[in-house]
C-alpha positions in Angstrom: 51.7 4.1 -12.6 48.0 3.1 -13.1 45.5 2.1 -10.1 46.0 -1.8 -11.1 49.7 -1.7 -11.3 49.8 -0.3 -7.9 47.5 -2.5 -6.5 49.7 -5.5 -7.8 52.7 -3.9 -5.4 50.5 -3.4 -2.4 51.3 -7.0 -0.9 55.1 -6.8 -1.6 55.2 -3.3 -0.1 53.1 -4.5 2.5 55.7 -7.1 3.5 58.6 -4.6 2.9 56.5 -2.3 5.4 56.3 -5.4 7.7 60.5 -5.9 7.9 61.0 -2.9 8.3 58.9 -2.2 11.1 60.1 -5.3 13.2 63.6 -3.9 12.6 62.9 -0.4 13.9 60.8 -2.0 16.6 63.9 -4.2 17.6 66.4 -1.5 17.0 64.1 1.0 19.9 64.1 -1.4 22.1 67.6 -2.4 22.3 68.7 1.4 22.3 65.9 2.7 24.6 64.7 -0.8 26.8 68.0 -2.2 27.6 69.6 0.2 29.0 66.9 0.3 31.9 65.7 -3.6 31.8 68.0 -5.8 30.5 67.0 -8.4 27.4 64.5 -10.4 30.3 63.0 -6.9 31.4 62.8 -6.0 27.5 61.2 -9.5 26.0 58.8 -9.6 29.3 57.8 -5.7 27.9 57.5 -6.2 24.0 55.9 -9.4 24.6 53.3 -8.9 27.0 52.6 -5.7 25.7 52.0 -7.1 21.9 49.9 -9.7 23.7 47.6 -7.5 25.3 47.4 -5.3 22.3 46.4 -8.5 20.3 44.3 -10.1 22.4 42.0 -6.3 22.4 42.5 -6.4 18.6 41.3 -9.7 18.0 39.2 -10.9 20.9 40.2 -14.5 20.4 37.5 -15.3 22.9 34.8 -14.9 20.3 36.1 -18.2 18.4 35.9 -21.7 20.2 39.4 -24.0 20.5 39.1 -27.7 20.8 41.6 -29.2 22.9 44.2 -30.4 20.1 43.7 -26.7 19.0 44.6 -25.7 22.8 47.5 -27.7 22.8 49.3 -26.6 19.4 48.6 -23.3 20.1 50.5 -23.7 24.0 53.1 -25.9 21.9 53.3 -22.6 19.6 53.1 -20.0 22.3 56.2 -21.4 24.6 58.4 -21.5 20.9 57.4 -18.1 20.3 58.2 -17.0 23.8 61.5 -18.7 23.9 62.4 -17.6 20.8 62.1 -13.8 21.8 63.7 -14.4 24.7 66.8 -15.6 23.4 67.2 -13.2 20.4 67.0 -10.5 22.6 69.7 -11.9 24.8 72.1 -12.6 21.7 71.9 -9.1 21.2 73.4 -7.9 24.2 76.3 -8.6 22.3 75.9 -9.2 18.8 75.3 -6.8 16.4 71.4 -7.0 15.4 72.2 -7.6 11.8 74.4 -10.4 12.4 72.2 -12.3 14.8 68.9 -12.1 12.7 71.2 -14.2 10.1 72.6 -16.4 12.6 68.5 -16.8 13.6 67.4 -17.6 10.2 69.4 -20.7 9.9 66.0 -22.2 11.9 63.2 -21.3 9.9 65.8 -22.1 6.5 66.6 -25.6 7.9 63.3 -26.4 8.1 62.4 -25.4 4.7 65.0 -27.1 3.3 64.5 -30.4 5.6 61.0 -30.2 4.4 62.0 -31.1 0.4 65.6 -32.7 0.2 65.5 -32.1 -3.4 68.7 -32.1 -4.9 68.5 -28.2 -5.5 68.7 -27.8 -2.0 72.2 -28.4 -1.5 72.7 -25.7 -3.4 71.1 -23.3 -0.8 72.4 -25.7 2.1 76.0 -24.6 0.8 74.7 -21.1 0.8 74.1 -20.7 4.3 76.5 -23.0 5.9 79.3 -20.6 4.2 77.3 -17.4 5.8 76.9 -19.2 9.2 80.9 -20.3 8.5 81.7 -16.8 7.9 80.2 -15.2 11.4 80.5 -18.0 13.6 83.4 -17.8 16.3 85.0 -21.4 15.0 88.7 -20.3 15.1 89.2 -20.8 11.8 87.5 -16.9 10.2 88.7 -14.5 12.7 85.5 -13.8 13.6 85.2 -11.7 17.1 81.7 -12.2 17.9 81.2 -13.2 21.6 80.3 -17.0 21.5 77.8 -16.6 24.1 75.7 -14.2 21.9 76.0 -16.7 19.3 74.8 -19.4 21.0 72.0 -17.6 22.4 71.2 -16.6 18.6 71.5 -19.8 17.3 68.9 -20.9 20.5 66.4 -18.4 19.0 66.6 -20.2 15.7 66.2 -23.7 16.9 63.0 -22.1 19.2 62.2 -20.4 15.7 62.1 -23.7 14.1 60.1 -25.2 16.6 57.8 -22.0 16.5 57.5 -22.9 12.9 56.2 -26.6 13.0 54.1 -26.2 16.0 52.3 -22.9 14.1 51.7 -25.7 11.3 49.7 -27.6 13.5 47.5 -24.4 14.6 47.6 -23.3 11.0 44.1 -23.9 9.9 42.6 -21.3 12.9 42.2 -17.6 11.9 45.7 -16.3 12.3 44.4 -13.8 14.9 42.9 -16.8 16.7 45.8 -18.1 17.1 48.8 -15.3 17.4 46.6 -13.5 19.6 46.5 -16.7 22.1 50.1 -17.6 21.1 51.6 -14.1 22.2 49.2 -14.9 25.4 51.6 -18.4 25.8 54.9 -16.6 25.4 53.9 -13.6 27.7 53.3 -16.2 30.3 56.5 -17.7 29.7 59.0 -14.6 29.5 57.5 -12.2 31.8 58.3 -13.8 34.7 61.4 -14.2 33.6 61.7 -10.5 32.9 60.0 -9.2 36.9 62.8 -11.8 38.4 65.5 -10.2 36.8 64.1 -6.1 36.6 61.7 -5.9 39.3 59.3 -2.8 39.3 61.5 -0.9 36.9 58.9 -2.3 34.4 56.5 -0.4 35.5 57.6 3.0 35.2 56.0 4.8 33.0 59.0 5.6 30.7 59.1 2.2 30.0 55.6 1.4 30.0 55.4 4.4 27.2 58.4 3.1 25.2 57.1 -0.5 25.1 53.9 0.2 24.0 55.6 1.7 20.8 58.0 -1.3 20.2 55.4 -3.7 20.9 52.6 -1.7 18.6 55.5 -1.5 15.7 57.5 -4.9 16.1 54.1 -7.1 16.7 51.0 -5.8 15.7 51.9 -3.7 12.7 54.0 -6.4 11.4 51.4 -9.2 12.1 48.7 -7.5 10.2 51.0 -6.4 7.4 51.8 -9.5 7.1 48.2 -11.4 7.5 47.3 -8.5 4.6 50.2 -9.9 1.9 49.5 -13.5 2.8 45.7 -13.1 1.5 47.2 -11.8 -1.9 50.5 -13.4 -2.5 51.6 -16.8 -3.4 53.6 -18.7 -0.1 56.9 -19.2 -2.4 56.3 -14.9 -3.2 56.2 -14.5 0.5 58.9 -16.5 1.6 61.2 -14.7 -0.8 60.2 -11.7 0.9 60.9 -12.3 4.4 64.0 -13.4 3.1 65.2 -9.6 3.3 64.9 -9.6 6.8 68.4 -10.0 8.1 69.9 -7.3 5.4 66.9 -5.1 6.1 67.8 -5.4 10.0 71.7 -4.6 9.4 70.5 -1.2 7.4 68.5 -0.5 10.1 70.8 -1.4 12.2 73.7 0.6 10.6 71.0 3.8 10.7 69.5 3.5 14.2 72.3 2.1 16.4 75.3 2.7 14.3 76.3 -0.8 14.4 78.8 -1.3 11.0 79.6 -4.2 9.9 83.2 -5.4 8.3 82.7 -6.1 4.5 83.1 -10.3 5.3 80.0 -9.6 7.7 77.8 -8.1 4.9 78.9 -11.3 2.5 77.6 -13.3 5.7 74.3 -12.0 5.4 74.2 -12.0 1.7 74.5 -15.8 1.8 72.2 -16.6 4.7 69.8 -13.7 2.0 70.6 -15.9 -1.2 70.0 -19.1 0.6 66.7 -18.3 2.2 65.6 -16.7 -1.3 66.3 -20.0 -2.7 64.8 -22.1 -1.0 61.6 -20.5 -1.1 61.9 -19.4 -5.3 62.4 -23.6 -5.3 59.8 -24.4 -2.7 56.9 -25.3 -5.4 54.1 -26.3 -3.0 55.8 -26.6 0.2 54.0 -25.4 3.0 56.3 -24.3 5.7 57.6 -21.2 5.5 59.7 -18.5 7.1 57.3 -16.1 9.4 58.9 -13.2 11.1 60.5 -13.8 13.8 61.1 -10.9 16.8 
């Protein structure tokens, strides 16, 4: 492979790299951090953790904020911080696979709210059979506890949310404004996490452990990410992050040994094909699935 092929696959393996890194980030902390904190005690340590580590990476002090800037990124921050929070308590009891689907239904809605083309239904279809596949409605035999669910499906309307209020920060640096977002969400799931763990946060075992999920779900992802985004086309992108939830089952599968029944992988599929969709029809739409844990 010559030097200019390979440099054309640097952005799509950087996004690869990217997925797969929030997945083994995710899969370590739910095999190592909730065990001895709890989802709170967890999101409080991956989140403040990745916001401390961003805020030394990019010093967002250095750059001024105006006060509409300030108030989209606090608007951005809270979505980001509740959006953790939930996805981490979905998967006390759903498989991590299955609830990174059932958490892209936000950031595919609005996506697909954000054209209404006619092609859309197409995609709409797409992941409302997924969603109709995993979702405890009585009608699939699906055994997924419904709490889990509905904690998932909280993460993707936060995710959502996370999405249209990033728009409205979206013309700072992007370490402007994730380093001061992360800064928002710590502030609103840590104390969330010391009410319900206490000082087992700071033992150093999981002081140690977080550091690692919080280096390889947040800051490796986010600059992976901020690398491809410089190189490849939004629609490119979007298509992806659209791996995300397939990547997370394998991971999942590998790390945890979470297996999934064979109507579970067509779930996932679906919600795969749907997201792909939408963003190989996007054309110049400008919101876009971003990673979400």
């Amino acid at each position: 492979m010559s030097a200019a092929s390979l440099h054309r696959f640097i952005p799509f393996l950087a996004v690869l790299g990217s997925v797969t890194a929030l997945g083994i980030g995710t899969s370590w902390a739910k095999q190592w951090l909730f065990p001895a904190v709890g989802a709170q005690g967890t999101t409080a340590i991956r989140v403040g953790l990745s916001a401390v580590l961003m805020l030394l990476l990019w010093r967002p002090w250095r750059w001024q904020l105006s006060r509409a800037d300030a108030q989209a990124i606090a608007l951005y921050g809270a979505a980001l911080g509740g959006m953790n929070l939930m996805f981490y308590m979905s998967l006390r009891t759903l498989p991590f696979g299955l609830a990174v689907a059932i958490e892209f239904s936000g950031p595919l809605a609005v996506a697909i709210w954000s054209s209404r083309r006619a092609v859309d239904f197409v995609w709409v279809a797409l992941a409302m059979a997924g969603l109709g596949m995993l979702l405890p409605l009585g009608l699939n035999g699906s055994t997924l506890d419904p709490l889990g669910v509905a904690y998932a499906l909280a993460a993707a309307v936060f995710w959502a949310l996370y999405i249209v209020f990033g728009k409205r920060a979206g013309h700072l640096h992007a370490g402007h404004s994730v380093s001061l977002g992360l800064l928002v969400a710590a502030l609103v799931v840590v104390p969330v996490g010391v009410a319900h763990a206490g000082a087992a946060l700071l033992t150093p075992t999981v002081l140690l452990i977080g550091v690692a999920v919080a280096a390889v779900s947040s800051a490796i992802p986010i600059t992976l990410e901020m690398m491809a985004l410089k190189r490849l086309p939004k629609e490119a992108f979007g298509i992806m992050i659209s791996m995300e939830p397939a990547v997370a089952a394998v991971l999942a599968m590998a790390l945890l040994g979470e297996h999934l029944t064979a109507l579970q992988w067509l779930a996932i599929g679906c919600v795969v094909a749907a997201s792909m969709g939408s963003a190989m029809t996007a054309g110049r739409r400008q919101l876009q699935p971003v990673t979400a844990a």
